[in-house]
C-alpha positions as protocol buffer text, in pm:
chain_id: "A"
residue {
  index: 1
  type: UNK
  ca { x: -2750 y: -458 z: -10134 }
}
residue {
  index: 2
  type: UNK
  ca { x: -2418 y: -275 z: -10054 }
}
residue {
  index: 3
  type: UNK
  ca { x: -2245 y: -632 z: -10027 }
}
residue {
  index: 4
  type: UNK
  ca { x: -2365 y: -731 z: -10359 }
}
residue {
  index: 5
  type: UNK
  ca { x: -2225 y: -386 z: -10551 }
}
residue {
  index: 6
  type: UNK
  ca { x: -1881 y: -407 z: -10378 }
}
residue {
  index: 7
  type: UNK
  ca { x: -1785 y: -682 z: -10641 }
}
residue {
  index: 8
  type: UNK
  ca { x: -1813 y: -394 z: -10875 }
}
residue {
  index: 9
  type: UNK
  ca { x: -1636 y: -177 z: -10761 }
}
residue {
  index: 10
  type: UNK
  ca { x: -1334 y: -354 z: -10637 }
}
residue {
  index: 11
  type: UNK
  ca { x: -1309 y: -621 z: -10927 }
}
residue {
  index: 12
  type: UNK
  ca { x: -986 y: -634 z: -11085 }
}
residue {
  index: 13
  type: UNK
  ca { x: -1040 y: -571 z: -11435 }
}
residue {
  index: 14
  type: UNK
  ca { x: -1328 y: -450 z: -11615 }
}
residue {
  index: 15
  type: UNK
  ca { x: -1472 y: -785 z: -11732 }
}
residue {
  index: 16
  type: UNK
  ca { x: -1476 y: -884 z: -11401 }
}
residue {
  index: 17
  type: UNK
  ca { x: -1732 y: -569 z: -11291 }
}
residue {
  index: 18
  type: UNK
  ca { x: -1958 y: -630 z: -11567 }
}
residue {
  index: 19
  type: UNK
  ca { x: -1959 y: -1061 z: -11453 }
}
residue {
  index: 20
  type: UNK
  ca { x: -2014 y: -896 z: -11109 }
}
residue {
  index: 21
  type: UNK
  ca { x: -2286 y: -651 z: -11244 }
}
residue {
  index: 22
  type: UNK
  ca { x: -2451 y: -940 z: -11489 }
}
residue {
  index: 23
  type: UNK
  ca { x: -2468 y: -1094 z: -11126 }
}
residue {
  index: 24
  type: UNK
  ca { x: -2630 y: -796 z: -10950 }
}
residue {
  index: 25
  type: UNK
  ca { x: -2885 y: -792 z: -11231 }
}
residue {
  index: 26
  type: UNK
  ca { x: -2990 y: -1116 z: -11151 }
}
residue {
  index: 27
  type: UNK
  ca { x: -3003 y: -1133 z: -10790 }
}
residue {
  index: 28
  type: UNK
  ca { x: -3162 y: -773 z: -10747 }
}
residue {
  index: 29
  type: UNK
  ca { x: -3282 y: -655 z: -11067 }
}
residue {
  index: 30
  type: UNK
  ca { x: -3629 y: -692 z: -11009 }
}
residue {
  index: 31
  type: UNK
  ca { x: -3661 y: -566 z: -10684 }
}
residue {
  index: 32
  type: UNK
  ca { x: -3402 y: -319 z: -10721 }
}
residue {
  index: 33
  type: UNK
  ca { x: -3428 y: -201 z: -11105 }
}
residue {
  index: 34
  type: UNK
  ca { x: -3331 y: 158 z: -11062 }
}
residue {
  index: 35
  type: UNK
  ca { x: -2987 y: 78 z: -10935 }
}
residue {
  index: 36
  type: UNK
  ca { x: -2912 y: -115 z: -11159 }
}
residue {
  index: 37
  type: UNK
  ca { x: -3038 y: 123 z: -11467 }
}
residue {
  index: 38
  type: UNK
  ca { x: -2851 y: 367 z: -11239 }
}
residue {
  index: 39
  type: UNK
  ca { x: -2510 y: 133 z: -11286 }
}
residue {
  index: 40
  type: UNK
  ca { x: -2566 y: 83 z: -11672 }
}
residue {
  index: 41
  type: UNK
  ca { x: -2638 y: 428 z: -11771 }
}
residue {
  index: 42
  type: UNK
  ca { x: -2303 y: 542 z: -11603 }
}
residue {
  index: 43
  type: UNK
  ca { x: -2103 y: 219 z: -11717 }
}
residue {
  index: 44
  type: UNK
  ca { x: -1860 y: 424 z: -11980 }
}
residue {
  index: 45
  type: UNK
  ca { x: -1811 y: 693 z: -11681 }
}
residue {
  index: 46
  type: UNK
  ca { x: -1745 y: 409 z: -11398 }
}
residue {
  index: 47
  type: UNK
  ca { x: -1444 y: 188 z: -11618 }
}
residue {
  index: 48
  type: UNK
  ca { x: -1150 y: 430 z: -11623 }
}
residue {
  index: 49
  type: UNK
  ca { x: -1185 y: 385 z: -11172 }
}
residue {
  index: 50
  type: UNK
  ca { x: -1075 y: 36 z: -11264 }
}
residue {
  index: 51
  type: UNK
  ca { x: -807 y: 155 z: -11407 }
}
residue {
  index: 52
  type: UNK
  ca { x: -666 y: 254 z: -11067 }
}
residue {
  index: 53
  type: UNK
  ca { x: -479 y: 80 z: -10844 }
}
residue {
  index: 54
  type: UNK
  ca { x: -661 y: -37 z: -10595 }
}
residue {
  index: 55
  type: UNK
  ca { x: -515 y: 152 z: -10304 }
}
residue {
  index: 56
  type: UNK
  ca { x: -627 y: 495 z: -10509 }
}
residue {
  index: 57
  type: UNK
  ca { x: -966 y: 332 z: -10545 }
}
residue {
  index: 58
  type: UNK
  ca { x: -927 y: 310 z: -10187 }
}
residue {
  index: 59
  type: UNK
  ca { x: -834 y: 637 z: -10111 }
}
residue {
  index: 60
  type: UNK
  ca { x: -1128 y: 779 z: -10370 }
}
residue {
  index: 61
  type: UNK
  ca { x: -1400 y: 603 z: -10205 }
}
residue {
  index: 62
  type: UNK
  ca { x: -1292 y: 668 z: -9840 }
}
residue {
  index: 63
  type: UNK
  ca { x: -1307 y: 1082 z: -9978 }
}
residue {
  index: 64
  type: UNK
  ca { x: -1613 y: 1052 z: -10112 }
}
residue {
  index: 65
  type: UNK
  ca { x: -1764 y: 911 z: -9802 }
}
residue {
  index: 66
  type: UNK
  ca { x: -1607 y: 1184 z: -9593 }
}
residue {
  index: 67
  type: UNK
  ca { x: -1717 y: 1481 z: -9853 }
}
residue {
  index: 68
  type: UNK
  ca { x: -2076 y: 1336 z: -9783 }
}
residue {
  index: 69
  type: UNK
  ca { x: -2050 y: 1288 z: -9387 }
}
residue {
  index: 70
  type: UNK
  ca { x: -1956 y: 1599 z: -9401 }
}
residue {
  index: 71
  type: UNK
  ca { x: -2234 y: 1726 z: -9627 }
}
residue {
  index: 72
  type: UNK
  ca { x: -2469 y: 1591 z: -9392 }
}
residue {
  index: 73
  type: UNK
  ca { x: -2301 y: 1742 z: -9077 }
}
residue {
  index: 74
  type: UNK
  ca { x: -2377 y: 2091 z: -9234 }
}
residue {
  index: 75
  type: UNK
  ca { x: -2742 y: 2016 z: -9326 }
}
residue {
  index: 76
  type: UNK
  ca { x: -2811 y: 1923 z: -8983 }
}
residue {
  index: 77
  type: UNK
  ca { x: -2638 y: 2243 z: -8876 }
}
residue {
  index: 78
  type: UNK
  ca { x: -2847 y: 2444 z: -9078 }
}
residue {
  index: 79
  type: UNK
  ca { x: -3188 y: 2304 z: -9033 }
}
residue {
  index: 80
  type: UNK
  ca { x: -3128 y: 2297 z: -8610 }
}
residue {
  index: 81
  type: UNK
  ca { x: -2914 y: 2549 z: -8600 }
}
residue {
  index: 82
  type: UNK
  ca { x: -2548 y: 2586 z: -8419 }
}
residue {
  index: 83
  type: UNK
  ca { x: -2626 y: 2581 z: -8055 }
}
């Protein structure tokens, strides 16, 4: 599933997320409805990250996925502990 949304997310221009997201719907939207509600609720809030060049884009996701490594780091911390 990850493979098919990075079309998305990386596509060059908006019309060529939502062709990538028509696709998603097809391939997964039955087993997989939620995510894809999930992708066209937030549709209006997702377009202006295409408007980025795509080494920002870059830059946002790589943060992200830090910020919640991270996140999880501290979790663990807390429910075992810091020995």
């Amino acid at each position: 599933m990850k493979r098919a949304v990075k079309p998305i997310y990386t596509a060059p221009t908006v019309d060529a997320a939502r062709a990538a997201l028509d696709d998603l719907t097809e391939i997964w939207g039955k087993k997989y409805g939620a995510i894809i509600r999930l992708w066209e609720s937030a549709w209006e809030e997702f377009t202006p990250f295409l408007s980025y060049d795509p080494e920002i884009r870059q830059v946002i996701c790589s943060t992200n996925a830090i910020e919640s490594l991270n996140a999880r780091y501290r979790r663990a911390v807390r429910a075992r502990g810091h020995r």
